[in-house]
C-alpha positions as CSV (number, residue, x, y, z in Angstrom):
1,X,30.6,5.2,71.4
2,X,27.4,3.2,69.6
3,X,24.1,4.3,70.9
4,X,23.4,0.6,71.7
5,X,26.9,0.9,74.0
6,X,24.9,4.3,75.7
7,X,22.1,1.8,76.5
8,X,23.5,-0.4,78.3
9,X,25.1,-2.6,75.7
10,X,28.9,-4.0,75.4
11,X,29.7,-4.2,71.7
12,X,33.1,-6.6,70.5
13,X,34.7,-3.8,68.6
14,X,37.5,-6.5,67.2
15,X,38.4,-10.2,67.8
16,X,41.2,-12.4,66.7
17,X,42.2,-15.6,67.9
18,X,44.0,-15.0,71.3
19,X,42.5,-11.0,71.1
20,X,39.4,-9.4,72.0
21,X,38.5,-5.7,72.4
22,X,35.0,-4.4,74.0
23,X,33.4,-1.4,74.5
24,X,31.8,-0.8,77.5
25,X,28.6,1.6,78.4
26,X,29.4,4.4,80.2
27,X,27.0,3.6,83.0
28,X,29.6,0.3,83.9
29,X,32.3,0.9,86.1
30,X,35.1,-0.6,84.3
31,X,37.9,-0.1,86.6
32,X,36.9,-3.5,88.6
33,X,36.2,-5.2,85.6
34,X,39.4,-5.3,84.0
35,X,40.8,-6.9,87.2
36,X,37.6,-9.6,87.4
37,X,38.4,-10.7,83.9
38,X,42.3,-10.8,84.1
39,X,41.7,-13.3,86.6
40,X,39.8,-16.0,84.4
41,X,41.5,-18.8,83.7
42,X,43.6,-18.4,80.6
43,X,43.5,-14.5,80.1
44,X,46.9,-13.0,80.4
45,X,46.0,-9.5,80.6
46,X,43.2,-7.0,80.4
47,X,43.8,-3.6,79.8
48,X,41.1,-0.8,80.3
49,X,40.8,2.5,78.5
50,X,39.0,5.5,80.5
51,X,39.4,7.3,77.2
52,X,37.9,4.8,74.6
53,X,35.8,2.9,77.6
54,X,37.2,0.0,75.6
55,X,38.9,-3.5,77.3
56,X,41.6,-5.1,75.7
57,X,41.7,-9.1,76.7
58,X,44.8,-11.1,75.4
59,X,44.2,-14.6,76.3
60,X,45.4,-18.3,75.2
61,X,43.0,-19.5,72.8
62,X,44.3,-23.1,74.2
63,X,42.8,-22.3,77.6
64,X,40.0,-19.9,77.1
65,X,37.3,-19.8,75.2
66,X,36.5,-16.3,73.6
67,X,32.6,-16.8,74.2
68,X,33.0,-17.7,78.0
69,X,35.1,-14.2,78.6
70,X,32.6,-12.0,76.7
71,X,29.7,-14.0,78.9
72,X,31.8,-13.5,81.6
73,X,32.2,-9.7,80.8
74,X,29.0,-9.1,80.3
75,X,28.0,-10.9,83.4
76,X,29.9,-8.8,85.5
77,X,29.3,-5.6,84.1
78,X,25.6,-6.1,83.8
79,X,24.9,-5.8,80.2
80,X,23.7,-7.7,77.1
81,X,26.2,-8.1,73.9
82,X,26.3,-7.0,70.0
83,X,28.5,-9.0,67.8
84,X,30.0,-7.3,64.6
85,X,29.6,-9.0,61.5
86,X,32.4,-12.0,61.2
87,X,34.7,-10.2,58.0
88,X,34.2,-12.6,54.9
89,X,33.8,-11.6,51.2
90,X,31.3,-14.3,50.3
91,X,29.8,-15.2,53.8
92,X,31.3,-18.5,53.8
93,X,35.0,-18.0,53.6
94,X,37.5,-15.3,55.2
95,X,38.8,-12.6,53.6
96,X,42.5,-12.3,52.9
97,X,42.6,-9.2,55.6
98,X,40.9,-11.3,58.2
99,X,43.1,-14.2,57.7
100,X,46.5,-11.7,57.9
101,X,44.9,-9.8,60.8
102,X,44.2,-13.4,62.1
103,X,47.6,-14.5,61.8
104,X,49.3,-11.3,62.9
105,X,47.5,-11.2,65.8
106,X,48.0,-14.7,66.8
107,X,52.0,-14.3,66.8
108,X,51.7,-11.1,68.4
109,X,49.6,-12.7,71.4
110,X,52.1,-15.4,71.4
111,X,55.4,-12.8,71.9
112,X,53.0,-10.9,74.5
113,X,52.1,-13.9,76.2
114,X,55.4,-15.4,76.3
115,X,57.5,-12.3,77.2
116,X,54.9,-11.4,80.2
117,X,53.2,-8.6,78.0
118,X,56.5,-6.9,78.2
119,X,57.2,-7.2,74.4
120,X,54.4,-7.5,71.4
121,X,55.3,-7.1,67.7
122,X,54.7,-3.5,67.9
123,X,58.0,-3.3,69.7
124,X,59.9,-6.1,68.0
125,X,59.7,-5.1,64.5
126,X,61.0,-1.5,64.9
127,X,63.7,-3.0,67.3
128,X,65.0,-5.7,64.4
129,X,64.3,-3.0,61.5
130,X,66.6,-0.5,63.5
131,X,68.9,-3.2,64.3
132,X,69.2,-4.0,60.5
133,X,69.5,-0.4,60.1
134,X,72.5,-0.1,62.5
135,X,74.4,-3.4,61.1
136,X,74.1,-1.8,57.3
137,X,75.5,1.5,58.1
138,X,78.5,0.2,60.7
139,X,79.2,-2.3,57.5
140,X,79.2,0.4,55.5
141,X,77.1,-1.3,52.7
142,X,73.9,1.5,53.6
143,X,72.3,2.7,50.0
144,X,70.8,5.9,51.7
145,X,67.3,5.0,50.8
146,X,67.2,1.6,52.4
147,X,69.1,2.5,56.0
148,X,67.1,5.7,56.1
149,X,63.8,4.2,55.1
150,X,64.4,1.5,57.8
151,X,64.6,3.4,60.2
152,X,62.3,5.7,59.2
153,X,59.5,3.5,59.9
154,X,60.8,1.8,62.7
155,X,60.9,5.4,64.4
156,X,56.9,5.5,63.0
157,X,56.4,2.3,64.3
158,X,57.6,2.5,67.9
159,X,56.2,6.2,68.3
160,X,52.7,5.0,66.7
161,X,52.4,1.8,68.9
162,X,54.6,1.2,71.9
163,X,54.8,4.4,73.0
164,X,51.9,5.6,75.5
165,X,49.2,8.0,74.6
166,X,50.8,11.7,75.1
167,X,47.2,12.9,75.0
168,X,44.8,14.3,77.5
């Protein structure tokens, strides 16, 4: 946590179209807030992490406005708001991991909001990659690399990122 979180400020730790994560000041009881905010007009979900003190808020960028949910945040909780610096090379245009992180994040909102949060990409790709990985070795036509690599990182992918946190 940011000094400027431990006084009483909630800092936007990452946004992307559809995507926005805060970190909230210890002093804020966050627990309420997740529920307050999941109840805006066009969130779909916010998630709250005792363990980061961070709030996850998926929402349709079609129906919501990211500035009204971090006002509304901040209303609620009581606290004023940093901003990180927007991620651009040359301050006028984005950068090329901006625009993929962009992109990425859009489609993954999109699967999250249309499946009811019960699927995002983190869980579709390893799914098709260990389909593919399955259809290749029942054909028979598996090089060992490529099957084994396939499912290699599906494995790292669904154990990195849909599986929950095993610590604490």
């Amino acid at each position: 946590m940011t000094d400027d979180a431990a006084h009483g400020t909630l800092d936007i730790v990452h946004r992307i179209p559809g995507r926005l994560r805060v970190r909230m000041p210890s002093a804020v009881p966050a627990e309420q807030l997740s529920q307050q905010i999941a109840a805006l007009a066009g969130v779909t979900s916010a998630v709250w992490s005792p363990l980061t003190r961070g709030l996850l808020v998926r929402y349709d960028p079609e129906r919501a406005a990211e500035a009204d949910i971090v006002e509304a945040i901040a209303r609620q909780a009581h606290v004023d708001v940093t901003s990180p610096a927007p991620s651009t090379a040359n301050g006028r245009r984005p950068t090329l991991v901006s625009t993929a992180t962009a992109l990425f994040g859009a489609v993954d909102a999109r699967i999250s909001g249309a499946t009811g949060g019960a699927l995002a990409l983190g869980v579709v790709v390893p799914a098709v990659l260990t389909l593919w990985a399955a259809r290749e070795l029942l054909r028979g036509r598996a090089a060992p690399l490529a099957w084994s690599s396939a499912l290699w990182y599906a494995h790292g992918l669904f154990r990195d990122y849909a599986l929950p946190n095993r610590e604490g």
